[in-house]
C-alpha positions in Angstrom: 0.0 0.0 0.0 2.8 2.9 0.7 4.4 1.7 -2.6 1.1 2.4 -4.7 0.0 5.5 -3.0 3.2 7.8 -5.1 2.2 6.4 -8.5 -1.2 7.2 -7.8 0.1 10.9 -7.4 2.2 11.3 -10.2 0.0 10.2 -12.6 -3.0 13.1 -12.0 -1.3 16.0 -12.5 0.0 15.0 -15.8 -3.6 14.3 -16.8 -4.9 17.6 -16.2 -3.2 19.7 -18.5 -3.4 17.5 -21.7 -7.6 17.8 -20.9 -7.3 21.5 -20.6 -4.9 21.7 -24.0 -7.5 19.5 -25.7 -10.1 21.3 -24.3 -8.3 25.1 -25.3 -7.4 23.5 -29.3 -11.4 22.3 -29.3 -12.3 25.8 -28.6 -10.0 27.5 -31.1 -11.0 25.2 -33.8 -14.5 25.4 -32.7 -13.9 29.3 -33.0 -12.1 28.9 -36.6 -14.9 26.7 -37.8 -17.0 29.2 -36.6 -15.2 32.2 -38.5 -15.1 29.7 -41.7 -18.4 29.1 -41.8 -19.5 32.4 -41.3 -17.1 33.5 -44.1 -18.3 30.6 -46.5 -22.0 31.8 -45.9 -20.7 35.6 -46.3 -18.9 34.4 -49.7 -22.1 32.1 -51.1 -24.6 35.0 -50.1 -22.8 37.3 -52.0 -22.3 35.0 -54.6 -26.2 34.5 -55.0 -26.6 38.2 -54.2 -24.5 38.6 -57.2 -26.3 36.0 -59.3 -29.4 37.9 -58.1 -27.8 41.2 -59.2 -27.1 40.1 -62.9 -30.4 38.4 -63.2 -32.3 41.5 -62.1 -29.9 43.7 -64.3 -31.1 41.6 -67.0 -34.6 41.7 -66.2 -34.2 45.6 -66.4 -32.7 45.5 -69.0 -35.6 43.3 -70.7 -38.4 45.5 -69.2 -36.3 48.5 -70.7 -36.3 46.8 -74.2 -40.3 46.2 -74.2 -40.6 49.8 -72.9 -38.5 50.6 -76.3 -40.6 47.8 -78.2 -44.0 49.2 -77.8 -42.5 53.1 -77.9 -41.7 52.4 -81.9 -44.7 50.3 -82.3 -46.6 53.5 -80.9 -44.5 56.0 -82.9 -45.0 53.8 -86.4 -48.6 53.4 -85.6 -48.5 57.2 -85.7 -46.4 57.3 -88.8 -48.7 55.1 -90.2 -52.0 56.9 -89.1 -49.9 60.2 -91.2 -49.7 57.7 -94.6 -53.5 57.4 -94.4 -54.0 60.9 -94.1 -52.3 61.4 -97.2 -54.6 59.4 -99.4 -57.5 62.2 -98.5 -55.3 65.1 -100.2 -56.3 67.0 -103.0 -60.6 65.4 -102.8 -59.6 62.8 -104.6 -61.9 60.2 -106.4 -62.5 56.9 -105.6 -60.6 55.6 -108.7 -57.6 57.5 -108.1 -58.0 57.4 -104.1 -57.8 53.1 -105.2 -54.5 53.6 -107.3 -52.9 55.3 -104.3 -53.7 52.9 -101.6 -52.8 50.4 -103.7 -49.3 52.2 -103.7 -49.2 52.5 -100.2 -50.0 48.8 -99.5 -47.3 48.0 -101.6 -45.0 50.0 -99.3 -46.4 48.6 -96.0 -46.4 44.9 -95.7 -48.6 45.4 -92.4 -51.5 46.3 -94.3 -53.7 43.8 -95.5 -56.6 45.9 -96.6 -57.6 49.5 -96.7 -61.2 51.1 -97.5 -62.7 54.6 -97.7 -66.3 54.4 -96.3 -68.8 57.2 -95.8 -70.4 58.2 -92.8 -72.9 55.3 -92.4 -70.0 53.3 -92.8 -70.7 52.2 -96.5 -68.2 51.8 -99.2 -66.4 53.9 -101.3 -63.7 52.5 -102.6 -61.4 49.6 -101.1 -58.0 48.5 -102.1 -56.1 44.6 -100.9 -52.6 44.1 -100.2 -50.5 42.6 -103.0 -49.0 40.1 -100.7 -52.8 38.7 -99.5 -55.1 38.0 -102.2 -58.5 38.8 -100.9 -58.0 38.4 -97.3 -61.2 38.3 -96.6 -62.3 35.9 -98.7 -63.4 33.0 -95.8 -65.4 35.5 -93.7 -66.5 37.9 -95.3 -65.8 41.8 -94.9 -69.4 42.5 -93.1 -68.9 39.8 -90.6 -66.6 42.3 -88.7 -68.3 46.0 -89.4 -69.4 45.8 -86.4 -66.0 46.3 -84.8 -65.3 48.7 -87.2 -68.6 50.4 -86.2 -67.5 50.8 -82.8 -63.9 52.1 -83.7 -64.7 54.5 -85.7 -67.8 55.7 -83.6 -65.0 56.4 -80.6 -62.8 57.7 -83.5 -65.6 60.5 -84.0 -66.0 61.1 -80.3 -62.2 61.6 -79.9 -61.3 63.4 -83.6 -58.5 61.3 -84.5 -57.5 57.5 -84.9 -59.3 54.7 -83.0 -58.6 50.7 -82.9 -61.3 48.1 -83.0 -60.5 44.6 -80.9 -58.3 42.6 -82.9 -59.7 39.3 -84.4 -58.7 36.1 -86.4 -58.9 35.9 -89.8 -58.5 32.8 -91.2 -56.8 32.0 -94.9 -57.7 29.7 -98.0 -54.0 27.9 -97.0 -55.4 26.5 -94.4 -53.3 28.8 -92.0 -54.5 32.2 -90.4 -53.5 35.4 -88.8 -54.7 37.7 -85.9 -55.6 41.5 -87.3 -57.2 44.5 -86.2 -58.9 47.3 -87.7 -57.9 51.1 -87.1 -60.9 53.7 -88.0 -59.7 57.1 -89.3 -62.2 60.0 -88.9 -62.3 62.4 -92.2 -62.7 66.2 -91.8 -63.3 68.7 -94.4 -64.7 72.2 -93.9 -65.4 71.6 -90.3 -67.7 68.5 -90.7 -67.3 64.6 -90.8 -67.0 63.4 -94.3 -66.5 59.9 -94.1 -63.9 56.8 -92.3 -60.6 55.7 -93.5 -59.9 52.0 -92.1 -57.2 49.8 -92.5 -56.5 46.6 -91.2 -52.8 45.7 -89.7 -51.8 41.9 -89.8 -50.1 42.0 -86.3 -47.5 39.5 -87.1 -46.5 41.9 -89.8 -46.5 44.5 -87.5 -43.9 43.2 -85.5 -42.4 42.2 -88.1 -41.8 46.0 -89.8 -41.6 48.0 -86.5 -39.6 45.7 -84.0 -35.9 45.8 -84.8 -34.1 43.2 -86.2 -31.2 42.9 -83.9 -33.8 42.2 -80.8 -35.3 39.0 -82.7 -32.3 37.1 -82.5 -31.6 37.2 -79.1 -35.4 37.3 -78.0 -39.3 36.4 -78.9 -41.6 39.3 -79.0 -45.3 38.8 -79.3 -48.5 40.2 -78.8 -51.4 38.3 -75.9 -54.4 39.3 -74.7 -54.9 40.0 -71.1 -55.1 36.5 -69.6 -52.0 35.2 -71.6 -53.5 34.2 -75.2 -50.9 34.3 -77.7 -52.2 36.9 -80.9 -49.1 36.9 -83.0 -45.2 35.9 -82.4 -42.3 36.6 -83.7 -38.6 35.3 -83.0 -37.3 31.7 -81.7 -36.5 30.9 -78.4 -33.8 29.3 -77.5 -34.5 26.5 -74.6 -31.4 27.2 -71.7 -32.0 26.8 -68.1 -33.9 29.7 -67.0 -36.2 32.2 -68.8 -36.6 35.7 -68.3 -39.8 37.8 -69.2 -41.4 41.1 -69.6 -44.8 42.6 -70.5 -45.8 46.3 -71.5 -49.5 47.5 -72.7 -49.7 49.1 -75.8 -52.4 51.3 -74.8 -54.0 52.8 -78.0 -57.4 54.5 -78.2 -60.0 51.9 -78.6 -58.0 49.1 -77.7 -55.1 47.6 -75.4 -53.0 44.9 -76.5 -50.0 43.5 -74.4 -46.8 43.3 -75.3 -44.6 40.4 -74.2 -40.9 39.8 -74.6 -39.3 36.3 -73.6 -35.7 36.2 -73.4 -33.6 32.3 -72.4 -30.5 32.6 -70.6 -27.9 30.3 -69.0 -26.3 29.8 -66.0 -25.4 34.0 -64.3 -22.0 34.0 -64.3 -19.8 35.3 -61.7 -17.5 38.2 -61.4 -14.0 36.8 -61.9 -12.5 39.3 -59.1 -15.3 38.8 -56.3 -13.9 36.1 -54.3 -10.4 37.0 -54.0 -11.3 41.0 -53.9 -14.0 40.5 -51.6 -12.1 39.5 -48.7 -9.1 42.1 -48.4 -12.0 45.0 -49.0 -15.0 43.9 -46.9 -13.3 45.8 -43.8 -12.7 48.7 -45.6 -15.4 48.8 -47.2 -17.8 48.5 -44.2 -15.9 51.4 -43.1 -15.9 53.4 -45.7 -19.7 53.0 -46.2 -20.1 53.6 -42.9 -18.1 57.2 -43.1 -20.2 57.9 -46.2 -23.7 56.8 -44.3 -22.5 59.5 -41.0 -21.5 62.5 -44.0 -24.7 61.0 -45.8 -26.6 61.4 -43.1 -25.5 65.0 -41.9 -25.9 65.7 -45.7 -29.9 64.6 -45.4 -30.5 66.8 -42.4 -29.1 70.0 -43.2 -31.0 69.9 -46.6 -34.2 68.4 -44.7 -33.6 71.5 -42.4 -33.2 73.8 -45.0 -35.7 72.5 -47.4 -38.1 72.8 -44.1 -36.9 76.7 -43.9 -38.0 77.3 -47.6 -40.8 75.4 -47.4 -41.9 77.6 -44.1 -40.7 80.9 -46.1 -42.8 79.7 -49.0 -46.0 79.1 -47.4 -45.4 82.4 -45.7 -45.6 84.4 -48.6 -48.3 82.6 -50.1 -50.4 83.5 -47.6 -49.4 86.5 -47.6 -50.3 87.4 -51.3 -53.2 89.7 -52.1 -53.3 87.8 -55.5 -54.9 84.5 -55.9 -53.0 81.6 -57.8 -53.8 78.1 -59.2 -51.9 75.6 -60.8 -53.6 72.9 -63.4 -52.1 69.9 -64.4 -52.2 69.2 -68.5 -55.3 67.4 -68.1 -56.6 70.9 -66.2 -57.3 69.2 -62.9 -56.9 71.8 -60.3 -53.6 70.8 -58.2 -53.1 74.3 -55.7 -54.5 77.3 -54.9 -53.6 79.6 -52.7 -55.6 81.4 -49.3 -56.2 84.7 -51.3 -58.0 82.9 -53.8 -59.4 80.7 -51.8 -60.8 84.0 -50.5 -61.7 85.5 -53.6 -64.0 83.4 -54.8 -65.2 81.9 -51.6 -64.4 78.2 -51.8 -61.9 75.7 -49.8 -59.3 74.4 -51.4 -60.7 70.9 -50.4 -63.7 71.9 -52.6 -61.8 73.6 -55.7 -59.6 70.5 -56.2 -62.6 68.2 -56.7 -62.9 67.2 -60.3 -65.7 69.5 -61.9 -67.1 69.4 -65.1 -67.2 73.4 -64.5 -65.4 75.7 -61.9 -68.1 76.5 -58.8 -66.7 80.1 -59.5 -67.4 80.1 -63.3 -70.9 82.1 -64.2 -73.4 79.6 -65.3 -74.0 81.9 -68.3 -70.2 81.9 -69.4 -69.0 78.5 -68.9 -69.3 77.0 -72.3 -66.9 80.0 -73.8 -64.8 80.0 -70.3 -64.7 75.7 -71.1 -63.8 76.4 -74.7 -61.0 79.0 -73.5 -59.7 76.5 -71.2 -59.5 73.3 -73.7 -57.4 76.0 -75.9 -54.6 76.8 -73.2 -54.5 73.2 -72.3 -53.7 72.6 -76.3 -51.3 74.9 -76.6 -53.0 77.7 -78.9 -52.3 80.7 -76.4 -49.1 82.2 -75.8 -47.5 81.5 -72.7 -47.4 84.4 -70.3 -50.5 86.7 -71.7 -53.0 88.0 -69.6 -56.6 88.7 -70.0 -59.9 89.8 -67.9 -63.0 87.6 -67.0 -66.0 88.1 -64.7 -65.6 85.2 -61.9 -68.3 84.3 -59.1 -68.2 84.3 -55.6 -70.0 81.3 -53.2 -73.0 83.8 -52.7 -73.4 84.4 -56.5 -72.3 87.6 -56.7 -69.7 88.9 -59.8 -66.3 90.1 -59.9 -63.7 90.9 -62.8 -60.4 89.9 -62.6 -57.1 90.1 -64.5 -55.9 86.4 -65.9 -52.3 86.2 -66.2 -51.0 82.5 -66.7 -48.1 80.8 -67.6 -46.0 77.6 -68.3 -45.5 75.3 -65.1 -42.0 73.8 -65.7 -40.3 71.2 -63.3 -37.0 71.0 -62.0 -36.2 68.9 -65.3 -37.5 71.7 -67.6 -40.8 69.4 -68.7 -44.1 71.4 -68.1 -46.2 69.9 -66.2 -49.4 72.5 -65.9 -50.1 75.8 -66.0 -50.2 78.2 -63.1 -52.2 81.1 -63.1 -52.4 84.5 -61.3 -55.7 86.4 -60.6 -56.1 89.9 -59.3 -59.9 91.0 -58.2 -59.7 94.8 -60.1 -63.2 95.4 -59.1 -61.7 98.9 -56.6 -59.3 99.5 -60.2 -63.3 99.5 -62.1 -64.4 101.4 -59.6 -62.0 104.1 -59.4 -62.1 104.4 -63.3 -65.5 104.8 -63.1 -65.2 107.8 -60.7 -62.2 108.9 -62.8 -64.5 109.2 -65.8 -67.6 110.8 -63.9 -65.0 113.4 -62.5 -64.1 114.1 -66.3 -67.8 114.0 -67.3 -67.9 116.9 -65.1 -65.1 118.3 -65.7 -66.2 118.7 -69.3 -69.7 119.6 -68.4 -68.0 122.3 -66.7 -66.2 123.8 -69.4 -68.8 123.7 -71.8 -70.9 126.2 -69.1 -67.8 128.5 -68.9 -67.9 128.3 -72.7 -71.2 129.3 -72.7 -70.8 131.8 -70.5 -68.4 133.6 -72.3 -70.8 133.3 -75.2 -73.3 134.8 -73.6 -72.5 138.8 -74.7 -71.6 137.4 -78.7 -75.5 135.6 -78.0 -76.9 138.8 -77.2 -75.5 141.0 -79.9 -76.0 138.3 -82.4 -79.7 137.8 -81.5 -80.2 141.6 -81.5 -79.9 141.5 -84.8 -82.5 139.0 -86.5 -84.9 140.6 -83.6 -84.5 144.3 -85.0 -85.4 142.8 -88.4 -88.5 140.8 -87.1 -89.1 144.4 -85.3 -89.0 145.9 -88.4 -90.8 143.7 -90.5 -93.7 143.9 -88.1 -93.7 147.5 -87.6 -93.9 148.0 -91.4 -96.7 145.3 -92.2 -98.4 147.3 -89.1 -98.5 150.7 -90.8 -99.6 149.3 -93.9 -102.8 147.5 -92.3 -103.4 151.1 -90.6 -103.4 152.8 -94.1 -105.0 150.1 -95.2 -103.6 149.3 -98.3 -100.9 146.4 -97.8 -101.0 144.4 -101.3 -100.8 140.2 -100.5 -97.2 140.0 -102.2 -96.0 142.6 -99.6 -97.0 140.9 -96.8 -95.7 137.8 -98.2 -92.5 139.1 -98.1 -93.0 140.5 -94.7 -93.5 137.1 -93.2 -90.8 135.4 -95.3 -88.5 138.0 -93.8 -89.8 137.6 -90.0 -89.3 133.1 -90.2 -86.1 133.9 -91.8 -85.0 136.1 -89.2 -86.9 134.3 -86.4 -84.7 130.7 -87.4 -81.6 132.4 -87.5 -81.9 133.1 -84.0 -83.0 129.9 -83.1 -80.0 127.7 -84.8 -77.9 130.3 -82.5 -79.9 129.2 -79.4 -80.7 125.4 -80.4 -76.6 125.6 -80.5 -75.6 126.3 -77.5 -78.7 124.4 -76.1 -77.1 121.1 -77.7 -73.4 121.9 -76.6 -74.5 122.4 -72.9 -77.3 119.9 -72.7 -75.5 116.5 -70.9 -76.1 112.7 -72.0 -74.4 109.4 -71.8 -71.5 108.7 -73.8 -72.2 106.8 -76.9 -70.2 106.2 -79.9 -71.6 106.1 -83.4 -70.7 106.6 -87.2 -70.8 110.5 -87.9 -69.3 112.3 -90.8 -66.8 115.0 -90.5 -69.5 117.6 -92.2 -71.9 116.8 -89.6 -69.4 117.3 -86.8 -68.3 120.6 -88.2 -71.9 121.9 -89.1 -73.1 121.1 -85.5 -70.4 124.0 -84.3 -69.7 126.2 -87.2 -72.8 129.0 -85.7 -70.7 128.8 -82.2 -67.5 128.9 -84.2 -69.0 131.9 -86.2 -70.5 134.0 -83.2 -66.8 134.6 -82.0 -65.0 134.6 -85.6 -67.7 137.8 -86.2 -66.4 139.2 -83.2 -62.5 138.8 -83.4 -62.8 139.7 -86.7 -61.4 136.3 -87.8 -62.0 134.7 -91.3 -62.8 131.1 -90.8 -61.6 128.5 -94.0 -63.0 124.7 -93.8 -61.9 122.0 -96.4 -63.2 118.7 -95.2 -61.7 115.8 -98.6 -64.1 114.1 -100.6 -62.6 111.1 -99.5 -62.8 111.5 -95.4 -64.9 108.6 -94.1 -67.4 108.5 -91.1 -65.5 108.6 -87.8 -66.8 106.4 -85.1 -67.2 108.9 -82.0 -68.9 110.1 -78.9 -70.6 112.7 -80.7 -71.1 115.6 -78.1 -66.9 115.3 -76.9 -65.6 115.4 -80.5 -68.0 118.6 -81.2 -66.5 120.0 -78.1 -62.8 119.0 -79.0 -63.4 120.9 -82.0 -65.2 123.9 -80.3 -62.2 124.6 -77.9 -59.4 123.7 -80.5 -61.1 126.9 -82.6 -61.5 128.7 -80.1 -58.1 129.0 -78.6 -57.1 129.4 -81.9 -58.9 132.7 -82.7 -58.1 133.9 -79.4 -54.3 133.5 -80.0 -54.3 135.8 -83.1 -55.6 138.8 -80.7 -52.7 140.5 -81.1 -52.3 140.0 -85.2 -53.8 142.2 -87.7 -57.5 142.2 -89.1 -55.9 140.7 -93.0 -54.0 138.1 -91.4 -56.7 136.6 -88.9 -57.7 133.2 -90.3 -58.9 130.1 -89.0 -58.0 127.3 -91.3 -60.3 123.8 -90.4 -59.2 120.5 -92.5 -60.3 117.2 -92.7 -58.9 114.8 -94.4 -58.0 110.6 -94.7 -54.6 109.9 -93.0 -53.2 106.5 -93.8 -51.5 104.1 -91.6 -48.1 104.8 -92.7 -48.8 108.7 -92.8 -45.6 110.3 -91.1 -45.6 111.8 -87.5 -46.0 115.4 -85.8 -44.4 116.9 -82.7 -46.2 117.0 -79.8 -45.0 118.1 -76.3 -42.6 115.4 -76.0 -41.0 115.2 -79.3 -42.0 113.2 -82.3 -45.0 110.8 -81.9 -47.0 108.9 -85.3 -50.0 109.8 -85.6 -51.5 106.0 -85.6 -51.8 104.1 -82.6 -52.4 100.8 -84.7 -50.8 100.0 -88.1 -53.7 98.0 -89.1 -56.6 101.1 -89.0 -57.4 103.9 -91.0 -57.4 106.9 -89.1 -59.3 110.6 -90.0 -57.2 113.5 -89.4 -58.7 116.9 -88.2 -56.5 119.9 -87.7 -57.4 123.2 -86.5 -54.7 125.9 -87.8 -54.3 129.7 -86.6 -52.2 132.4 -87.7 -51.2 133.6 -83.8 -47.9 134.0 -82.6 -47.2 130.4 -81.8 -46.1 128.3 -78.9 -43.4 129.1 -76.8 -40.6 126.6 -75.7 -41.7 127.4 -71.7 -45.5 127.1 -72.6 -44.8 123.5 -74.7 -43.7 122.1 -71.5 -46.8 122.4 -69.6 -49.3 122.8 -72.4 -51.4 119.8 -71.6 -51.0 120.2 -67.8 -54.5 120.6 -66.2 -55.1 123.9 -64.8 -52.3 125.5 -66.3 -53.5 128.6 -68.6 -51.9 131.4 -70.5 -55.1 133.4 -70.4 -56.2 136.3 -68.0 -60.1 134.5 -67.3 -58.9 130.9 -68.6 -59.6 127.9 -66.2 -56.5 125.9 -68.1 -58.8 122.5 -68.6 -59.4 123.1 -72.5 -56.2 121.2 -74.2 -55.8 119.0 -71.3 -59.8 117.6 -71.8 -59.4 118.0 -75.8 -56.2 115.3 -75.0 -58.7 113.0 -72.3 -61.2 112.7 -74.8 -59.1 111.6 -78.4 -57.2 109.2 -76.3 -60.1 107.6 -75.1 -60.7 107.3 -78.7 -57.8 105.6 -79.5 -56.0 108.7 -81.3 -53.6 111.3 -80.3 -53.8 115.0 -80.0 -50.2 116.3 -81.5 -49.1 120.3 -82.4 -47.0 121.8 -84.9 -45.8 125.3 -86.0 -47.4 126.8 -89.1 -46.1 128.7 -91.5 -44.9 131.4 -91.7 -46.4 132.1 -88.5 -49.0 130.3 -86.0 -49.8 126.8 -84.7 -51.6 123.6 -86.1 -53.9 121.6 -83.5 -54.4 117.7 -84.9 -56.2 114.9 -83.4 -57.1 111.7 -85.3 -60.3 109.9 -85.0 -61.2 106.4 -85.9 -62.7 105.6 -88.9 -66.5 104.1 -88.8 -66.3 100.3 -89.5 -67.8 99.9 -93.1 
């Protein structure tokens, strides 16, 4: 027993360590297995990830294709659509319209048939492809009117091309092919004059207008919705895996779907993954994860300051006084703003709602404010122009506005709407409409001071025919009293006392006509007429200045579309300043020289006050030119500055609103009021006048 009990004792601490050494190299194995397994799944998952990643590249690449596919087939059926119209050019006869389509199925193998048909749909004239003979031979061409009916019936609704549902048409060879019909609505002189239709042979249509390099790596046919096979093109080659993509060819009347099948092998692998992957998957992670943090900071600070212009943005937009909207191309109301929300007294909520009309369109103005919309949306306005309507509030009541709209363009430069800008001018209506009562009585009020210093030149004027009637009377009285007045005496006596007796009244009827206020209205009156309604004012103050007064209206002056009563006063004060300015000339060289004659549009230009000026507002109208001429002293330099200034005079008892109301009123005929030094001595006065529609 003491000889065992040593052994025993040696022997268990040798044990121990070798356990805990196996136990340590399990570990680190167990550890490195571990690390190797998670590195083998790292490599295979990103080894499928990169399969994956080809596979979808490919499969983008395929949609991307079909995209392209149906873009040409869309763009040639356009092109196509453009042949057709050709055939209608010139009215020609069915005969000749049959030569030509005969020609242009010669040049499109697509087309198996085209017809010209009437309104009702029946036939005009019809012409076969040269490659089918009488493709409708099995079925008969009236088996399918029906879905022509239909196609061209939506063609007429939208006024351009529409495509019936395609259908098989079966051949004498025993063989067949799926075609569709595409209606053509005819317009001439604003009404519907008939159908162009032609029928396309869809495997010919893929056949012309998908490209050739596509079919050899792919198979490109045309299905219905639920899968059904209408036409194919291209072979397929059988590999391990197949990859496929679909598009709609959406085209009015009709939708078919476009699907391209493409076979591929095996996705290959990047020859540099597996070795490159490992020595950059640390750096990498940390380089992404650098990028992520400056990525990151990058995203707030432009969330931040997108936030700030967003903020700033809606601040002024509520801020604005004018109202704006923006319309998509379809004219589907995207935005508006509070002030317009305002102005016509509807939420936004409400104004974005799809409408057939605007709730702030009169009822009474919709169809022409419809028909002015369906032209912006096409394009037929210039961009940027601005016009004024009459818009209605929620309570019914009416306002005019100022239109101004413009182009909505995107960050990428594509418009995408229009926006527009409205400004309520009823206070601008409203303070014209005071502006022009104030000048009503402004002129009102010159035409009493006129009359009030007419009122001495009245007097002595009238004392004259009254002396005569006096006369008259006093000497057909002291013949009755002798009592032997012969009938041809007295005949003469009362001839003399009308005469004299409607003298005076044109003198008063005159004046009672220049004073007596009405509403403004324009109308077609001759130049005579103008000048013979104030020739006896004209002549009161000519007898009294001692002025000689010279009209010569041309034969060939047209009718002047006018207010009647401001011209006749333009015309009263023009004169009138005029033989006042020659107070200081002598007696022989006192005239008054009124003209009227036809000024063309590319007559030359006078000086007014601030240098040259034409004479024409608009190129396009023929203008009537009255000038007033005097043989004064003429215009100074200092008085040319302020000549048309209101208030400003050079006379002693003047009020200084003559020139500056003779300007008011030709402007708001369209023309100009312009001066210019006669010769040798005195000033010409001219204003131009519109001439009378004919």
């Amino acid at each position: 027993m003491p000889a065992a009990t040593p052994a025993i004792g040696s022997s268990q601490p040798s044990d121990q360590p070798a356990e805990k050494t196996a136990l340590a190299g399990n570990r680190r194995w167990l550890l490195w297995g571990l690390l190797a397994c998670l590195l083998a799944s790292l490599m295979g998952t990103l080894v499928w990830l990169t399969g994956r990643y080809e596979l979808s590249q490919q499969q983008m690449q395929l949609e991307q294709d079909a995209a392209a596919v149906v873009s040409d087939i869309r763009s040639g059926l356009n092109r196509r659509v453009q042949s057709l119209q050709s055939l209608q050019v010139g009215d020609p006869s069915p005969q000749g319209w049959s030569f030509e389509a005969v020609a242009l199925l010669r040049e499109h193998r697509e087309w198996v048939h085209i017809e010209w048909r009437d309104q009702r749909l029946a036939l005009l004239a019809g012409a076969d492809s040269p490659y089918w003979r009488n493709p409708f031979a099995r079925i008969g061409r009236a088996s399918v009117l029906s879905e022509v009916g239909i196609a061209c019936a939506t063609a007429s609704r939208l006024s351009g091309p529409a495509y019936a549902n395609s259908y098989y048409l079966p051949q004498p060879d025993g063989l067949g092919m799926e075609v569709m019909d595409v209606c053509l609505p005819l317009i001439r002189d604003g009404l519907p004059a008939g159908y162009l239709v032609a029928t396309y042979a869809l495997p010919d249509l893929l056949a012309e207008m998908v490209p050739r390099q596509l079919l050899r790596s792919h198979q490109v046919s045309f299905t219905e919705a639920d899968g059904t096979r209408l036409a194919m093109l291209g072979e397929g080659q059988r590999r391990s895996g197949q990859l496929q993509a679909q598009q709609l060819l959406d085209l009015p009347g009709h939708t078919l779907v476009l699907r391209l099948d493409r076979w591929i092998g095996a996705p290959g692998l990047l020859p540099n993954v597996l070795t490159a992957l490992v020595a950059t998957v640390s750096l990498a992670l940390a380089v992404v994860l650098a990028l992520l943090v400056r990525d990151s900071r990058r995203r707030q600070r432009a969330e931040r300051e997108l936030a700030e212009a967003l903020a700033f943005r809606k601040a002024m937009e509520d801020s604005l006084v004018t109202g704006l909207r923006a319309r998509d191309l379809q004219g589907r109301v995207t935005y508006v703003n509070p002030a317009f929300c305002a102005m016509v007294g509807f939420s936004a909520q409400e104004l974005k709602q799809p409408h057939d009309t605007q709730p702030y369109w009169p009822p009474e103005m919709a169809a022409e404010y419809q028909s002015r919309l369906i032209s912006r949306l096409a394009g037929a306005v210039p961009p940027r122009t601005g016009f004024e309507s009459v818009f209605m509030r929620r309570d019914g009541t009416r306002f005019p506005v100022l239109v101004i709209e413009a182009p909505l363009i995107d960050a990428g430069g594509v418009q995408t709407g229009w926006m527009s800008a409205f400004l309520d001018i009823s206070e601008q209506r409203r303070v014209e409409e005071l502006s022009r009562a104030s000048q009503e009585r402004l002129q009102a009020t010159a035409r009493l001071a006129t009359v009030g210093e007419m009122a001495s030149l009245l007097s002595h004027e009238l004392n004259q025919p009254l002396a005569a009637i006096s006369s008259y009377a006093t000497g057909s009285l002291n013949l009755l009293a002798q009592g032997a007045l012969p009938a041809e005496a007295l005949r003469q006596a009362m001839h003399g006392i009308a005469g004299q007796a409607e003298r005076a009244g044109k003198v008063i009827r005159s004046v009672h006509d220049f004073v007596r206020r009405r509403d403004q209205q324009r109308e077609a009156v001759t130049p005579q007429a103008l000048l013979d309604a104030v020739m006896p004012l004209i002549v009161l103050q000519a007898r009294k200045l001692h002025v000689r007064v010279l009209v010569d209206v041309h034969a060939d002056a047209p009718a002047v579309w006018c207010d009647r009563t401001m011209v006749e006063q333009v015309l009263l004060n023009l004169a009138r300043n005029g033989m006042q300015a020659m107070d200081q000339v002598p007696i022989a060289a006192r005239d008054l020289r009124i003209g009227v004659r036809l000024r063309r549009p590319s007559a030359g230009t006078a000086r007014g006050a601030s240098g040259p000026a034409p004479l024409e507002d608009a190129a396009s109208l023929t203008w009537v030119e009255f000038s007033v001429g005097d043989g004064g002293i003429g215009i100074t330099p200092e008085v040319a500055q302020r000549i048309f200034t209101p208030f400003f005079t050079t006379k002693a008892q003047g009020m200084g609103l003559g020139l500056s109301l003779c300007r008011t009123v030709v402007e708001q005929h369209g023309g100009a009021l312009l001066y210019e030094p006669r010769q040798p001595q005195g000033t010409v006065f001219r204003f131009t006048l519109p001439a009378a529609p004919d």
